[in-house]
N, C-alpha and C positions, 0 to 999 in steps of 0.2 A: 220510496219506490215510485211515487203517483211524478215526483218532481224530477227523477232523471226520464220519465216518459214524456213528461211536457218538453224535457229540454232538449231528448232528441226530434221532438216532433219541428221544435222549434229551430233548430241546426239542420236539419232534413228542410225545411222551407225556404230556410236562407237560402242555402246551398244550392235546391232549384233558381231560386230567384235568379241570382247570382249568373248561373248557365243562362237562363231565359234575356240577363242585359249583356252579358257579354255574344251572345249570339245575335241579336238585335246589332249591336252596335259591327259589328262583323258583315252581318246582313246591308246596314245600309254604308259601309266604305266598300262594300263588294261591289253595289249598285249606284253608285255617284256620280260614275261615267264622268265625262264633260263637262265640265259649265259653263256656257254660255248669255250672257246677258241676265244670270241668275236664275234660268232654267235649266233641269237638267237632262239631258239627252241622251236616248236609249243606243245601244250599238248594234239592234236587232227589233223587229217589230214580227209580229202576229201578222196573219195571212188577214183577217178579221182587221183587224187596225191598218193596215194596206188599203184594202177596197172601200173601209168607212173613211178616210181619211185622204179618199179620192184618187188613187193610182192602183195602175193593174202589175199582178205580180209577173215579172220574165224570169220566168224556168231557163233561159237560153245562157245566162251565165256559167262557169266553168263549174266553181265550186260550190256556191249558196245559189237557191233564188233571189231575185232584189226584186225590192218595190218600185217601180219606175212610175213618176208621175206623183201627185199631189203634194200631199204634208208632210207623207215621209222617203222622199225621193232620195233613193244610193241608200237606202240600205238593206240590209239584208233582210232575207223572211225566213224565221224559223217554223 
């Protein structure tokens, strides 16, 4: 009895495991975007990562705001 309790414990663990690297691995071909020069580049930046990163956000676009100006110029601000 003690050893089908260890084995489900043990099948139960995998089994997370298992989700926890196929989700990981999902996670980063979702977020890989671009690659450039071996960096990889986002398709949307933070209102915060806009203004640290030295350009002001225009609301005046249609559909997204953009970041116009510094590091991360033309792209969108979520």
């Amino acid at each position: 009895m003690r050893i089908r309790r260890i084995l489900a414990a043990v099948f139960a663990t995998a089994a997370l495991a298992g989700l926890g690297l196929t989700g990981a691995a999902t996670a980063t071909a979702a977020t890989a975007g671009s690659v450039t020069a071996g960096n990889v580049t986002q398709a949307s930046v933070t209102p915060g990562e806009c203004t640290d990163g030295g350009g002001k956000i225009d609301r005046s676009t249609p559909v997204l705001p953009t970041c116009r100006g510094g590091m991360y110029d033309g792209r969108t601000v979520d």
